[in-house]
Every structure is written in C-alpha cells, then in structure tokens.
C-alpha positions, 0 to 999 in steps of 0.5 A: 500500500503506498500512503499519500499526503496532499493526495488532493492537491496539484503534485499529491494527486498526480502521484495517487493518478500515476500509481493507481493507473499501475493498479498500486494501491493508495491510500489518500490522506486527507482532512476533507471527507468531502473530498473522499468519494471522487478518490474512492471512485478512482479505486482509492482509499482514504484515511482521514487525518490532521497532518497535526495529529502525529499518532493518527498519521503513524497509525495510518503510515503504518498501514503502508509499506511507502509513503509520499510526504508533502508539506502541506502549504499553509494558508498565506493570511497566517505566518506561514513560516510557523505552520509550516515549521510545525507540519514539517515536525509533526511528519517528522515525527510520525515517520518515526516508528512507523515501520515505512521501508521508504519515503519519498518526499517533495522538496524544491529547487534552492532548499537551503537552511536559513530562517523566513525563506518560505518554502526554501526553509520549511523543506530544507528541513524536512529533507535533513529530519529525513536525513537523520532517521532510518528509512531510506527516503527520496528527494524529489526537488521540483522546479518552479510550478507551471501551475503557479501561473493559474493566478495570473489567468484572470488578468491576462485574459481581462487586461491583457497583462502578466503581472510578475516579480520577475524580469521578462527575460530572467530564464527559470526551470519550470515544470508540470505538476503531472511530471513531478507526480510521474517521476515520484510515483516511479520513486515508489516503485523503485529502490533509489535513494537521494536527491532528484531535480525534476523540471520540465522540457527546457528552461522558460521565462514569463516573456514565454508565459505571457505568449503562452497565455496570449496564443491560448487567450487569442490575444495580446499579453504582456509582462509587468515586472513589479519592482523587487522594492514593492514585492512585499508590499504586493504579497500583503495587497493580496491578502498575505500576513506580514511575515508571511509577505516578508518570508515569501518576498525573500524567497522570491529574491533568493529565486533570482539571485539564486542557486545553480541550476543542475546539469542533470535534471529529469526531464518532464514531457508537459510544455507549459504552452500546453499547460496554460492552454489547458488552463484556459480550457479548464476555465472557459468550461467552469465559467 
C-alpha cells in the first residue's frame, strides 16, 4: 500500500493518478471527507487525518509499506513560516516508528537552511529530519510550478497583462505538476535513494508565459515586472500576513539571485504552452 499526503492537491494527486493507473494501491490522506468519494471512485482509499495529529498519521503510515510526504502549504493570511515549521515536525515525527521501508518526499529547487525563506526553509528541513532517521527516503526537488501561473489567468485574459516579480527575460526551470507526480510515483516503485531535480522540457521565462497565455487567450499579453522594492508590499495587497509577505518576498529574491541550476535534471514531457492552454480550457468550461 503506498500512503499519500496532499493526495488532493496539484503534485499529491498526480502521484495517487500515476500509481493507481499501475493498479498500486493508495491510500489518500486527507482532512476533507468531502473530498473522499471522487478518490474512492478512482479505486482509492482514504484515511482521514490532521497532518497535526502525529499518532493518527503513524497509525495510518503504518498501514503502508511507502509513503509520499508533502508539506502541506499553509494558508498565506497566517505566518506561514510557523505552520509550516510545525507540519514539517509533526511528519517528522510520525515517520518515526512507523515501520515505512521508504519515503519519498517533495522538496524544491534552492532548499537551503536559513530562517523566513518560505518554502526554501520549511523543506530544507524536512529533507535533513529525513536525513537523520532510518528509512531510506527520496528527494524529489521540483522546479518552479507551471501551475503557479493559474493566478495570473484572470488578468491576462481581462487586461491583457502578466503581472510578475520577475524580469521578462530572467530564464527559470519550470515544470508540470503531472511530471513531478510521474517521476515520484516511479520513486515508489523503485529502490533509489537521494536527491532528484525534476523540471520540465527546457528552461522558460514569463516573456514565454505571457505568449503562452496570449496564443491560448487569442490575444495580446504582456509582462509587468513589479519592482523587487514593492514585492512585499504586493504579497500583503493580496491578502498575505506580514511575515508571511516578508518570508515569501525573500524567497522570491533568493529565486533570482539564486542557486545553480543542475546539469542533470529529469526531464518532464508537459510544455507549459500546453499547460496554460489547458488552463484556459479548464476555465472557459467552469465559467
């Protein structure tokens, strides 16, 4: 049985996807009984449980042999720093014990120590408690999410803008949720062990969004750079906490001065212009 957190968000749920369409078994972890039944429909169980509640969450990791481990993000009107410090602890602790004979666990390009960094932080600390205990784990360290830009639908559709903190040149590895859940559900499967970037056919740029948007959209799109003294200031006009605002500002400046990136990578098959065409459909439908 293969035990998945976040099995209902963008990465979790193309895990479950990926393993139930190789008839694994999964169990869905998740909060939200009303989310249940679509699960159980695609052939899966569901465990319900607060990712806070540690011997809930052994309890039910001790019904698998793997598990996939995502941090579940925390909502940006708190600090998200310390939530997300606290579910990061609380999986921590619940694999301990837990008898799992391998995790794999998402994690992000740039994870690096440090304090109010977002992401970069929380998951750095996640991969180094793995780290420190016994079950073999996987890291499966993915680039920037296509998905990020479904924010951005509304206003280039309507304005015909693409509002963003960086240069309409800077080149950024990107990729594909579906291609982050692909690669960690073959994790699952297998005996590897270490650290994996995943991201997707080649390297983008929001310039490439903003085309990507306007062919979809069938219309002009641009690119508006907020200036990186006003990112803070953006993050809290939209409804982030001040340390939240601060912690994700940051994170944003160490995305730009950033880290090298691998020669390595695996390699999704997902083109963002595919993506954000879908993501247009997929709201031209609902709307």
């Amino acid at each position: 049985m293969h035990i998945i957190l976040g099995g209902t968000g963008h990465v979790g749920s193309a895990v479950a996807d990926a393993l139930l369409a190789a008839d694994e078994p999964v169990t869905i972890v998740s909060h939200d009984p009303a989310k249940a039944e679509a699960w159980k429909a695609k052939g899966a169980r569901i465990a319900i449980a607060d990712v806070h509640d540690v011997d809930l969450l052994r309890f039910v990791f001790r019904s698998g042999r793997r598990a996939f481990l995502l941090n579940p993000p925390a909502a940006p009107r708190i600090d998200t720093d310390a939530e997300e410090k606290a579910t990061v602890a609380a999986i921590l602790a619940a694999v301990e014990g837990s008898g799992l004979e391998k995790v794999v666990a998402e994690s992000t390009y740039g994870a690096q120590p440090g304090e109010r960094c977002g992401d970069l932080n929380t998951l750095w600390a996640l991969e180094r408690g793995l780290a420190g205990q016994s079950i073999p784990y996987a890291i499966n360290r993915g680039a920037y999410y296509f998905s990020n830009w479904a924010a951005n639908l509304d206003e280039a559709r309507d304005e015909g803008v693409l509002r963003t903190m960086f240069d309409q040149d800077f080149e950024l590895p990107m990729v594909a949720p579906e291609d982050l859940g692909a690669h960690a559900a073959v994790l699952m499967n297998d005996d590897r062990t270490g650290i994996f970037f995943v991201e997707g056919p080649r390297l983008y740029t929001p310039r490439d969004v903003a085309n990507a948007f306007a062919a979809a959209l069938d219309r002009t799109v641009r690119v508006e750079t907020i200036p990186r003294g006003q990112w803070t200031p953006a993050f809290k006009a939209i409804g982030f906490s001040s340390p939240a605002a601060e912690s994700y500002a940051r994170m944003t400046a160490a995305t730009v001065d950033g880290p090298a990136i691998p020669d390595d990578p695996v390699r999704g098959a997902v083109r963002l212009e595919d993506y954000i065409a879908m993501l247009v459909e997929q709201a031209a439908v609902s709307a």
